[in-house]
N, CA, C and O atoms as CSV, one atom per row, in Angstrom:
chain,resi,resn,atom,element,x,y,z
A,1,UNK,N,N,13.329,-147.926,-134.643
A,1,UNK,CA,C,13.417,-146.689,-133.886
A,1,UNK,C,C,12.065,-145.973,-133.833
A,1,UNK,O,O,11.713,-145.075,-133.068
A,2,UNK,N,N,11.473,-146.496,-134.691
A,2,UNK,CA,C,9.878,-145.626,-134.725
A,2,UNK,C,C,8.740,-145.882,-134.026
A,2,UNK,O,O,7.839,-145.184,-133.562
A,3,UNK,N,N,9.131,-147.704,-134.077
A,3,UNK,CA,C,8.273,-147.927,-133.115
A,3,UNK,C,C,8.517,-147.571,-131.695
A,3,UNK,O,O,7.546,-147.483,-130.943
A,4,UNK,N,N,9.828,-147.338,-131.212
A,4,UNK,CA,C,10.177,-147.182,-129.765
A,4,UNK,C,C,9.265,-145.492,-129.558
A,4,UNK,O,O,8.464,-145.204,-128.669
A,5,UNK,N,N,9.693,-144.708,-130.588
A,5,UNK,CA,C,9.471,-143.291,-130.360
A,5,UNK,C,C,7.658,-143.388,-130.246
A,5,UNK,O,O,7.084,-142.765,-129.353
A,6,UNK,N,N,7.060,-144.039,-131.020
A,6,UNK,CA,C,5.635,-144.344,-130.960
A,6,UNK,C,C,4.990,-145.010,-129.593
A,6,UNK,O,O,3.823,-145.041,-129.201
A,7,UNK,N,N,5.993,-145.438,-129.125
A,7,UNK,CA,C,5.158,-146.528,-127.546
A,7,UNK,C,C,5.734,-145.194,-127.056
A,7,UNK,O,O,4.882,-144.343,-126.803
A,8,UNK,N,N,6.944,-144.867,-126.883
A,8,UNK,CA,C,6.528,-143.115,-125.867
A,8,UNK,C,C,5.652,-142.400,-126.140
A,8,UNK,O,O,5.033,-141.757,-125.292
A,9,UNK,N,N,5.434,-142.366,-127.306
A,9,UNK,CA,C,4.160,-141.116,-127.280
A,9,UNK,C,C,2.592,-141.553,-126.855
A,9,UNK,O,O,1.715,-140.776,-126.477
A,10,UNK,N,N,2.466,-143.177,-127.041
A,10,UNK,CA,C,1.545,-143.726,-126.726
A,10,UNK,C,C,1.543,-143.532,-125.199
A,10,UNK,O,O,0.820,-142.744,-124.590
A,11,UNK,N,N,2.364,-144.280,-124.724
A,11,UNK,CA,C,2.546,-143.940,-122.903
A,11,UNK,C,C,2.464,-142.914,-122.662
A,11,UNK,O,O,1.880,-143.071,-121.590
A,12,UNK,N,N,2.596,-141.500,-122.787
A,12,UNK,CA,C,3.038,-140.623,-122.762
A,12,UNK,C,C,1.362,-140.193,-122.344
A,12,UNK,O,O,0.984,-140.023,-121.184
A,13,UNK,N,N,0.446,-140.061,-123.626
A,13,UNK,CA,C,-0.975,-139.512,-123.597
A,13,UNK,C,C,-1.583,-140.451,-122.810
A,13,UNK,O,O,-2.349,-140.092,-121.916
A,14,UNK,N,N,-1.314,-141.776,-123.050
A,14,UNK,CA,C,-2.053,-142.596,-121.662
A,14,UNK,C,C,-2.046,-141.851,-120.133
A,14,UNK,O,O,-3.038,-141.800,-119.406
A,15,UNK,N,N,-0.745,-141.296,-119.812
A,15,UNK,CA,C,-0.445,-141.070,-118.676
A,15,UNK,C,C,-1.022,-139.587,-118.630
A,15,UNK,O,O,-1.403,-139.085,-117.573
A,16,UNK,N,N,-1.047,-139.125,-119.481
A,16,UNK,CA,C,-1.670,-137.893,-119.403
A,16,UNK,C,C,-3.315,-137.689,-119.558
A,16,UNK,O,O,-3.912,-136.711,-119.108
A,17,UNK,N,N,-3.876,-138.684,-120.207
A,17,UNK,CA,C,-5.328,-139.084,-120.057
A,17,UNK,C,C,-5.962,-139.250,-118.928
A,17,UNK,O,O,-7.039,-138.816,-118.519
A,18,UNK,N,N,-4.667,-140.355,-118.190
A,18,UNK,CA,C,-5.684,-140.613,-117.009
A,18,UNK,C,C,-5.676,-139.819,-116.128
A,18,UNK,O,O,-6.554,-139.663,-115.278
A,19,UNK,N,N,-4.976,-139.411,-116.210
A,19,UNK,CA,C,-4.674,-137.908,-114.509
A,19,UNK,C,C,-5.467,-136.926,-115.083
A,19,UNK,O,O,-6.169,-136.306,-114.283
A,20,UNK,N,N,-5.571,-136.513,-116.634
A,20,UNK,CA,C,-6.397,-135.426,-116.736
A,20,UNK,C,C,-8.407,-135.647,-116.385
A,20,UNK,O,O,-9.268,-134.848,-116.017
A,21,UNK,N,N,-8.451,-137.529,-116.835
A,21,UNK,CA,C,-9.598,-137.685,-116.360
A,21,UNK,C,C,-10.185,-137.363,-114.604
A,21,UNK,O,O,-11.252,-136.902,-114.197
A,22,UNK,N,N,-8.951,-137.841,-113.870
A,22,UNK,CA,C,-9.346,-137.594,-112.592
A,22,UNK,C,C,-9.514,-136.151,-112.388
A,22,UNK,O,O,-10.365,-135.843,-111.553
A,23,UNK,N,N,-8.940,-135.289,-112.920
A,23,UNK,CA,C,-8.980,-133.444,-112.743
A,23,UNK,C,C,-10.405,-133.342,-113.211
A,23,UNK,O,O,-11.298,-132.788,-112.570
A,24,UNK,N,N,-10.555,-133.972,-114.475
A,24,UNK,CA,C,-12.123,-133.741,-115.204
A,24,UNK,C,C,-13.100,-133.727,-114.276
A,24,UNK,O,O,-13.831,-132.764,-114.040
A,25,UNK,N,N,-13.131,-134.988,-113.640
A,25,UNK,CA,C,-14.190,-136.222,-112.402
A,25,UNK,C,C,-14.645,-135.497,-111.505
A,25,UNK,O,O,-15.776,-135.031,-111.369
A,26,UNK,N,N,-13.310,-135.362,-110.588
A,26,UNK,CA,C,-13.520,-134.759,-109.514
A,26,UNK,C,C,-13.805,-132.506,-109.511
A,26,UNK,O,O,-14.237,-131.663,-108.725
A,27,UNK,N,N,-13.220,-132.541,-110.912
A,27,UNK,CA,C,-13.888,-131.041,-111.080
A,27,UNK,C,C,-15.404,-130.614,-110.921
A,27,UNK,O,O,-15.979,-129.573,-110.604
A,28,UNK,N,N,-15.737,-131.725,-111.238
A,28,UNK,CA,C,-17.786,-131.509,-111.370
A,28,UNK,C,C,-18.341,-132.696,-110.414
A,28,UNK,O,O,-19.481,-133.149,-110.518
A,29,UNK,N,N,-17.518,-133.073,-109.605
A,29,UNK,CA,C,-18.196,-134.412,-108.414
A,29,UNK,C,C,-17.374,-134.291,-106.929
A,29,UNK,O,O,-16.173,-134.303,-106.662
A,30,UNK,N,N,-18.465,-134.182,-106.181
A,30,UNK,CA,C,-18.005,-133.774,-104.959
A,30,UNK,C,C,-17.815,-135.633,-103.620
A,30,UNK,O,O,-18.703,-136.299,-103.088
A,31,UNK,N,N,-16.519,-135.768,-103.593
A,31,UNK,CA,C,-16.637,-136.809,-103.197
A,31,UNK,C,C,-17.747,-136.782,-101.553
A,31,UNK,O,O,-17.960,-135.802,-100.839
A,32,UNK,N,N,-18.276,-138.235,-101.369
A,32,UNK,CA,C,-18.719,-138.693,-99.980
A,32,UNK,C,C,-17.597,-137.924,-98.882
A,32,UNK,O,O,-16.385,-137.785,-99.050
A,33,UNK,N,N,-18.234,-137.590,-97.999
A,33,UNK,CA,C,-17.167,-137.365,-96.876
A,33,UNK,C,C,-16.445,-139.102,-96.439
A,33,UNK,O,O,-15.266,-139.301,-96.145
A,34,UNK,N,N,-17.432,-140.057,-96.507
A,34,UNK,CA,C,-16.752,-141.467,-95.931
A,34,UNK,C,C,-15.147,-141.767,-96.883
A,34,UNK,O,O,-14.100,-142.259,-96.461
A,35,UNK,N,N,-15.498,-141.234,-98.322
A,35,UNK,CA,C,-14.708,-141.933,-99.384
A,35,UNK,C,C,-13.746,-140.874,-99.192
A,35,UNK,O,O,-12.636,-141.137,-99.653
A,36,UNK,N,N,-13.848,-139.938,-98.731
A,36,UNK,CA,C,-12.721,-138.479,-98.270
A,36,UNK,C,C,-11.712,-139.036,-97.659
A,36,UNK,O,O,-10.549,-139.338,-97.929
A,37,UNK,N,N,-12.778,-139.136,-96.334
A,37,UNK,CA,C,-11.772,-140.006,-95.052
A,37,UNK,C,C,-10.940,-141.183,-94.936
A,37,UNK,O,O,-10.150,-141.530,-94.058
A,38,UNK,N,N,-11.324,-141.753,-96.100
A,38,UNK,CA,C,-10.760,-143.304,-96.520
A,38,UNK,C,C,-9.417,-142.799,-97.084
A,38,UNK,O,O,-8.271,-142.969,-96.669
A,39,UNK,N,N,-9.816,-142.236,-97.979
A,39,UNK,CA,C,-8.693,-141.889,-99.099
A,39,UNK,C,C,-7.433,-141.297,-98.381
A,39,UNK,O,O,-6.389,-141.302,-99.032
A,40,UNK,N,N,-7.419,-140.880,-97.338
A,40,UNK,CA,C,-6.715,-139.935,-96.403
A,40,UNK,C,C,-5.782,-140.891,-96.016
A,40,UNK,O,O,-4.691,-140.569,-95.545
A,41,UNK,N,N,-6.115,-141.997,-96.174
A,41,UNK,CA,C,-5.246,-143.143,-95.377
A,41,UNK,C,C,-4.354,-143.953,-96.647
A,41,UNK,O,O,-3.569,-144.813,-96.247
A,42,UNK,N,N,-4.423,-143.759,-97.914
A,42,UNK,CA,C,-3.719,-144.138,-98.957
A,42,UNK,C,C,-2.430,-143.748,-98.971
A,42,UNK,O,O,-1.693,-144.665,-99.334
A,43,UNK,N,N,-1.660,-142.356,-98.620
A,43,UNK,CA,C,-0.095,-142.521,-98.943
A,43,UNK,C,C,0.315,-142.977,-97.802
A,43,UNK,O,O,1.267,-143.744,-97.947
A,44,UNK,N,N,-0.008,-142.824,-96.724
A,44,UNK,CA,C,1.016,-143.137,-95.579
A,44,UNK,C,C,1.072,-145.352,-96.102
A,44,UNK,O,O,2.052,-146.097,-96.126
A,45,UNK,N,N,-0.450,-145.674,-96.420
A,45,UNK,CA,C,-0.266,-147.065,-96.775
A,45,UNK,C,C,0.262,-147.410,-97.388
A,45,UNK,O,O,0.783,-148.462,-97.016
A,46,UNK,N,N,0.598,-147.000,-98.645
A,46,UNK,CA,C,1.837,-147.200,-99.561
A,46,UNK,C,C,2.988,-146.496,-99.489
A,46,UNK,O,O,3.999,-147.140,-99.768
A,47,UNK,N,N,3.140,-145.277,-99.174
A,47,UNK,CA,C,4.578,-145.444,-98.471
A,47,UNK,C,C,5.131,-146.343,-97.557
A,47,UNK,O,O,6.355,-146.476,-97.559
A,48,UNK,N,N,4.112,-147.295,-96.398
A,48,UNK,CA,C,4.428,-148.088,-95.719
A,48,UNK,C,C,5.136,-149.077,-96.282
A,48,UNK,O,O,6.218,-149.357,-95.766
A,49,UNK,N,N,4.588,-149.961,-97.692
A,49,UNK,CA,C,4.215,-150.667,-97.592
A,49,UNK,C,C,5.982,-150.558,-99.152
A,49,UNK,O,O,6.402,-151.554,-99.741
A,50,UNK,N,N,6.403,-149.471,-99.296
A,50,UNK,CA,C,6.924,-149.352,-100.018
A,50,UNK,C,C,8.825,-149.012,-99.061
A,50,UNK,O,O,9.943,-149.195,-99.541
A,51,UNK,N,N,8.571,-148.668,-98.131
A,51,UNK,CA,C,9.353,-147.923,-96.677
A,51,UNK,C,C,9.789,-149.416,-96.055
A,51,UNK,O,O,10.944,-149.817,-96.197
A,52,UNK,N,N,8.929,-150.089,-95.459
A,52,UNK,CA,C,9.313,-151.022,-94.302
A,52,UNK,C,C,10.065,-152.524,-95.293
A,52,UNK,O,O,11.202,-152.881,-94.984
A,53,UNK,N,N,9.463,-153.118,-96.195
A,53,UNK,CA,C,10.369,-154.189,-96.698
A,53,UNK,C,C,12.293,-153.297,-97.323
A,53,UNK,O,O,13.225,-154.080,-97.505
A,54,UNK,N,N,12.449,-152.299,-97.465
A,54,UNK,CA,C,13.569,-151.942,-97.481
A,54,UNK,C,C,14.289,-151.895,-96.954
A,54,UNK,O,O,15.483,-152.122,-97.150
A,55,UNK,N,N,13.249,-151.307,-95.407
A,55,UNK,CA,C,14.448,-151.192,-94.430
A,55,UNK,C,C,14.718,-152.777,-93.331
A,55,UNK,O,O,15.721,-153.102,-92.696
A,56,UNK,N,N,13.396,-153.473,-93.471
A,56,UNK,CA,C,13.657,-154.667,-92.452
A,56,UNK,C,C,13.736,-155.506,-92.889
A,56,UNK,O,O,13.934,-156.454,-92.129
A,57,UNK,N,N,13.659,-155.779,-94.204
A,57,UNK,CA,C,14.670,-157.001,-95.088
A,57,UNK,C,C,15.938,-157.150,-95.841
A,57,UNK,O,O,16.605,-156.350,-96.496
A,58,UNK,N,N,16.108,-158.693,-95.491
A,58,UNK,CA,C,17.851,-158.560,-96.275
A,58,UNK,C,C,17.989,-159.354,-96.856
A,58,UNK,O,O,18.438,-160.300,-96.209
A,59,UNK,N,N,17.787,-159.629,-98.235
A,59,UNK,CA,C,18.472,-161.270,-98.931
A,59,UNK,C,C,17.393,-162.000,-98.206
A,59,UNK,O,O,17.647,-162.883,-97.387
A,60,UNK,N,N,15.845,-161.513,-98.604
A,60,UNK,CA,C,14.721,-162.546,-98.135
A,60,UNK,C,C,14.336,-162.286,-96.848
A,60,UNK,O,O,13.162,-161.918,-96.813
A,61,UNK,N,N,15.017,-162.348,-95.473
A,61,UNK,CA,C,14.998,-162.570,-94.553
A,61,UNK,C,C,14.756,-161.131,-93.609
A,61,UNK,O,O,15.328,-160.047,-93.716
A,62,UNK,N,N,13.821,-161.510,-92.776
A,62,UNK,CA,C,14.007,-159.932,-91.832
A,62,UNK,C,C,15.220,-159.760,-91.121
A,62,UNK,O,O,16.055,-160.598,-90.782
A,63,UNK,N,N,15.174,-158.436,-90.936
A,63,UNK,CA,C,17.105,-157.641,-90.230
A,63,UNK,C,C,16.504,-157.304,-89.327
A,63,UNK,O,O,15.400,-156.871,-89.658
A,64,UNK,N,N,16.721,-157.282,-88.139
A,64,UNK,CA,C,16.010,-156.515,-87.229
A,64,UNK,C,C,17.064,-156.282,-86.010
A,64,UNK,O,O,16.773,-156.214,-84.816
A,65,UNK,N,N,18.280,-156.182,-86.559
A,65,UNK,CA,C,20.023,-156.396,-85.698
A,65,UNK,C,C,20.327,-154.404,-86.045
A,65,UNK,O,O,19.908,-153.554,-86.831
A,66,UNK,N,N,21.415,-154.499,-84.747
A,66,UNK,CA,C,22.064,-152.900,-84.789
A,66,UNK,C,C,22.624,-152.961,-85.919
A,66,UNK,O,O,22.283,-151.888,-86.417
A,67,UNK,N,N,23.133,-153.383,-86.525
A,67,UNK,CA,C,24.487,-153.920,-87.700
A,67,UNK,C,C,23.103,-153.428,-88.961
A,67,UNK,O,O,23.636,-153.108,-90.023
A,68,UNK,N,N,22.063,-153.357,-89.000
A,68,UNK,CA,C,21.143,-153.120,-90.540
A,68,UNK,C,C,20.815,-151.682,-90.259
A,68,UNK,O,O,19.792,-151.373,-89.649
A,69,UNK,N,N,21.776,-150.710,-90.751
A,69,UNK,CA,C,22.239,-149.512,-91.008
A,69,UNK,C,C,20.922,-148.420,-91.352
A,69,UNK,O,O,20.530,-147.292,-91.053
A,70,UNK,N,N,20.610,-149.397,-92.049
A,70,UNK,CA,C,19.024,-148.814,-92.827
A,70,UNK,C,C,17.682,-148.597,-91.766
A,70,UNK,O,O,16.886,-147.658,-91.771
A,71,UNK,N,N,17.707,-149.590,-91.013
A,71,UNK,CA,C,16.869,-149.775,-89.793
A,71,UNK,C,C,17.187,-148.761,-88.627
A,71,UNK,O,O,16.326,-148.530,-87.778
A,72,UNK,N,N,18.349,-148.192,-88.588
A,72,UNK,CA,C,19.021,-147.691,-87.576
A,72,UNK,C,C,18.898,-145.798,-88.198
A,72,UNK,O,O,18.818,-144.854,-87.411
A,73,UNK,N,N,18.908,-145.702,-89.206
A,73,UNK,CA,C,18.688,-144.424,-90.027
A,73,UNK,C,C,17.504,-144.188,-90.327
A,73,UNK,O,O,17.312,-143.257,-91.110
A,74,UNK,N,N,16.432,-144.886,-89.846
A,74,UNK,CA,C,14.825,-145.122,-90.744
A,74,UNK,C,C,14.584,-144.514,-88.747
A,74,UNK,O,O,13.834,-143.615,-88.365
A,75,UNK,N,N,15.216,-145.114,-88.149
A,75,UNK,CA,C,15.097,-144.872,-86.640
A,75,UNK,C,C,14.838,-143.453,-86.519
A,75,UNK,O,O,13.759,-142.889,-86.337
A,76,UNK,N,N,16.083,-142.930,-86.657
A,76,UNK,CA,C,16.889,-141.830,-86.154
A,76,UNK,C,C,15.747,-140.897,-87.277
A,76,UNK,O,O,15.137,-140.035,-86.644
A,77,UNK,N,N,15.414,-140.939,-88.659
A,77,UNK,CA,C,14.357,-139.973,-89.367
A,77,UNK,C,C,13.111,-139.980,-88.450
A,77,UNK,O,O,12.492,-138.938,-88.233
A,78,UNK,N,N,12.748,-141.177,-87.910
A,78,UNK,CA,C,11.474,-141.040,-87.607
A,78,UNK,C,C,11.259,-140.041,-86.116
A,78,UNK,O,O,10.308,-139.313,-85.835
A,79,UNK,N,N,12.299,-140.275,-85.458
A,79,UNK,CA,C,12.425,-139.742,-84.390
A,79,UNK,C,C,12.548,-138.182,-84.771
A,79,UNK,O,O,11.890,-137.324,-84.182
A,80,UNK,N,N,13.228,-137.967,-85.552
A,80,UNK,CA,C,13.147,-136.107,-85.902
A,80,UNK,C,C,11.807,-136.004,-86.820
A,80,UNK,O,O,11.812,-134.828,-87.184
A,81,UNK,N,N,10.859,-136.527,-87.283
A,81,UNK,CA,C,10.084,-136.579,-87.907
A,81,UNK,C,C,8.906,-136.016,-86.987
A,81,UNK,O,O,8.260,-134.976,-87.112
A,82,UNK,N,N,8.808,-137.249,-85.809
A,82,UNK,CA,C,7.891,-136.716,-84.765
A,82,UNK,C,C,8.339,-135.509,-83.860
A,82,UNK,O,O,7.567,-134.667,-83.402
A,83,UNK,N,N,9.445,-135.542,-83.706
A,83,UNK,CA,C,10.080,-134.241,-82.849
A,83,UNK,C,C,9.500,-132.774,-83.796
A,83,UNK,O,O,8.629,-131.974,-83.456
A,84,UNK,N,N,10.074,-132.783,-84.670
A,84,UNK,CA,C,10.102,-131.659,-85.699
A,84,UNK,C,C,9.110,-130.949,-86.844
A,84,UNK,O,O,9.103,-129.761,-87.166
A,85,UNK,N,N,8.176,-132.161,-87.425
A,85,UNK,CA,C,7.628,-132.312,-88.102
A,85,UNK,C,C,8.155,-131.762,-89.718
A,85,UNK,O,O,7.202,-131.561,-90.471
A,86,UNK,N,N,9.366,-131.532,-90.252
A,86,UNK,CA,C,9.979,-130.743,-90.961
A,86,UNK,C,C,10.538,-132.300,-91.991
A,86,UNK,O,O,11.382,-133.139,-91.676
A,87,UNK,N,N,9.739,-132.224,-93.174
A,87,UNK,CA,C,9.914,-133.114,-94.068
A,87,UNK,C,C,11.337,-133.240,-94.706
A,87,UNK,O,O,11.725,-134.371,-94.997
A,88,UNK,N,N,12.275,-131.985,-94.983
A,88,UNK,CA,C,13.201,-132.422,-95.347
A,88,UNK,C,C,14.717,-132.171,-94.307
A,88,UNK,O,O,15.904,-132.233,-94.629
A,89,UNK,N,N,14.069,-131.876,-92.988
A,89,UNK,CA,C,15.134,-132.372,-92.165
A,89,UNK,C,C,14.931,-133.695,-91.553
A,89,UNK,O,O,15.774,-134.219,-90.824
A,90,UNK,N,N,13.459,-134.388,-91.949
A,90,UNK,CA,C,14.061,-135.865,-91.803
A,90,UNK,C,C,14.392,-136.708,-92.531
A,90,UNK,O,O,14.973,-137.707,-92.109
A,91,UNK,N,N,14.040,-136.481,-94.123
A,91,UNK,CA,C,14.826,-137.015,-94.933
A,91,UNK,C,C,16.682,-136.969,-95.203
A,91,UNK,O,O,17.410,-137.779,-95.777
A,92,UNK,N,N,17.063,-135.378,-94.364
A,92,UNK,CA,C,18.741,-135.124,-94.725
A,92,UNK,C,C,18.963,-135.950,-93.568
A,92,UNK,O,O,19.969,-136.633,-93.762
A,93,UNK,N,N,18.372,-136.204,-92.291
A,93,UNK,CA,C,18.665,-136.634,-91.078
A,93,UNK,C,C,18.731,-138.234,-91.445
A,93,UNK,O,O,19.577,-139.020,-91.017
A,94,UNK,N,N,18.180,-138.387,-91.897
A,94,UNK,CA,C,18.030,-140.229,-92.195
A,94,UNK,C,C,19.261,-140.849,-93.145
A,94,UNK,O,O,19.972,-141.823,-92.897
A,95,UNK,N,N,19.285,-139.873,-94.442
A,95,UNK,CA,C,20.644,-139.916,-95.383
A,95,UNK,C,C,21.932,-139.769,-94.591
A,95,UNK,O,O,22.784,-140.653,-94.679
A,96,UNK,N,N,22.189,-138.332,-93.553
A,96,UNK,CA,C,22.982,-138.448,-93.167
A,96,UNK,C,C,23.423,-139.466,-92.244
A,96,UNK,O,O,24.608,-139.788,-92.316
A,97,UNK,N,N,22.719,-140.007,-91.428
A,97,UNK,CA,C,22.628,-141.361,-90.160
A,97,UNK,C,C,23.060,-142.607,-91.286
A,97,UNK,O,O,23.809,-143.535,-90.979
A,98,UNK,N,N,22.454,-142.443,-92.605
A,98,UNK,CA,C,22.784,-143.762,-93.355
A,98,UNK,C,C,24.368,-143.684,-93.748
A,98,UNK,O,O,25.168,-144.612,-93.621
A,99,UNK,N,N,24.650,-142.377,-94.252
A,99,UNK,CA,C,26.029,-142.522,-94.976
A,99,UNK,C,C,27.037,-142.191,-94.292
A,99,UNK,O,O,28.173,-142.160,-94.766
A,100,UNK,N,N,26.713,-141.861,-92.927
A,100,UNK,CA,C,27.636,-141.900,-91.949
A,100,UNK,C,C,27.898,-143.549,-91.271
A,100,UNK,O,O,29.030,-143.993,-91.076
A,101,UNK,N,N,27.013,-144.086,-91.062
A,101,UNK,CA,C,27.040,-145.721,-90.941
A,101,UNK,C,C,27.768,-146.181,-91.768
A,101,UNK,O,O,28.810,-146.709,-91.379
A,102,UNK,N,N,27.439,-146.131,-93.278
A,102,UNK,CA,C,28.022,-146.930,-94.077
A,102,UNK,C,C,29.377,-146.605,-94.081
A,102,UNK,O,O,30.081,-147.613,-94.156
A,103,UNK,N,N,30.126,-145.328,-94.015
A,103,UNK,CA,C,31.280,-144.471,-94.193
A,103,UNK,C,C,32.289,-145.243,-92.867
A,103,UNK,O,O,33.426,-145.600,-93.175
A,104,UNK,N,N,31.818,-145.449,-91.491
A,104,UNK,CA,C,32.230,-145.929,-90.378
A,104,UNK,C,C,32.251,-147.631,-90.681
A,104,UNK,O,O,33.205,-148.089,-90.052
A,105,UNK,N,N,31.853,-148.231,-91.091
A,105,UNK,CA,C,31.918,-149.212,-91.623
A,105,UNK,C,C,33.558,-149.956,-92.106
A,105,UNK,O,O,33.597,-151.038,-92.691
């Protein structure tokens, strides 16, 4: 039991080390404007990249049919997403499109 409580506390300051180093870094270093502009493009890439195999794969294989519920609700968010720009009416909009699919089902 001690050792478990010891790897949390170990993880624990790790995780808190490194984020406090980046606060440290960037407190006294002013990034490149190039490395600014780059960086700008990191969440939408991993949200992509974390977003699209969920919704357009199934058991390996791409879904790309009316019947993949997920694809059809990822639709319907994105569309109020660009309409609206309102982050958590396209997240309730996407849940609701999903669990109304699945519910009709």
């Amino acid at each position: 039991m001690a050792a478990l409580w010891l790897t949390i506390l170990i993880a624990g300051l790790l995780t808190f080390l490194t984020r406090l180093s980046f606060i440290a870094l960037f407190g006294h270093w002013q990034l490149p404007d190039w490395l600014r502009r780059a960086l700008r493009f990191v969440p939408p890439a991993v949200l992509s990249a974390i977003i699209f195999p969920e919704v357009l794969m199934r058991d390996g294989s791409l879904a790309v049919q009316a019947n993949n519920f997920r694809l059809v609700a990822a639709l319907v968010a994105a569309l109020v997403a660009w309409r609206t720009r309102n982050m958590l009416l396209t997240i309730g909009s996407g849940m609701a499109v999903l669990y109304l699919l699945q519910w009709l089902r």
